[in-house]
N, C-alpha and C positions, 0 to 999 in steps of 0.2 A: 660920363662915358655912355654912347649909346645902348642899346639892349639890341641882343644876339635879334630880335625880332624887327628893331629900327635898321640895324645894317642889311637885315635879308630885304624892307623894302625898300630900302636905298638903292642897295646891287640890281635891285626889281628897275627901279627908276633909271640909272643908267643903261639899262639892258635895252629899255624900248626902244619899239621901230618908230622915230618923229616920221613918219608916213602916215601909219598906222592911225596916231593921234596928234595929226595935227591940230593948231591954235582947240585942243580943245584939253579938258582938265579932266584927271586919271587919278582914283582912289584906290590906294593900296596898299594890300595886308595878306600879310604871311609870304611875302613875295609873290603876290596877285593881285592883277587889276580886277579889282571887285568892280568897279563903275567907271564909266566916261563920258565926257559929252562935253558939251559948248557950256552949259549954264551951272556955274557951281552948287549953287543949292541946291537943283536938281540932282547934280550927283551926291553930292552928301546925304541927301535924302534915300537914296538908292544903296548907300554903302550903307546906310543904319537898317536899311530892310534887311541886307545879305548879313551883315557882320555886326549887331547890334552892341555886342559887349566889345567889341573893336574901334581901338582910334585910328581911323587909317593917315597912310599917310597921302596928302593933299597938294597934287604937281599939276601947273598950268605947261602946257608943251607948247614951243614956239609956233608961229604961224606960218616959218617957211625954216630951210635949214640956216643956221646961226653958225656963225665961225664964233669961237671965244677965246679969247687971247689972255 
């Protein structure tokens, strides 16, 4: 079962605007986008700066809007 802390950046994840971040990848924790960008290890790198003792959670966003069936 996830942890009260996994669901709050899940509900984070579905909340975004795919606008916002598009085709790029969005790190986050405590229901915050700590990082984003195009190149993931770039962001990882950037979420260990902000949130060190933090695993965030780790979302690539599509490149245009997606229908999902």
């Amino acid at each position: 079962m996830p942890s009260p802390s996994q669901q709050q950046d899940y509900s984070c994840y579905l909340d975004l605007d795919p606008e916002a971040y598009r085709d790029e990848w969005a790190a986050i924790v405590h229901g915050a986008v700590i990082a984003h960008g195009k190149d993931l290890k770039s962001v990882l790198d950037q979420a260990k700066r902000t949130s060190p003792n933090q695993q965030p959670l780790l979302a690539k966003l599509p490149p245009q809007k997606a229908l999902i069936l």
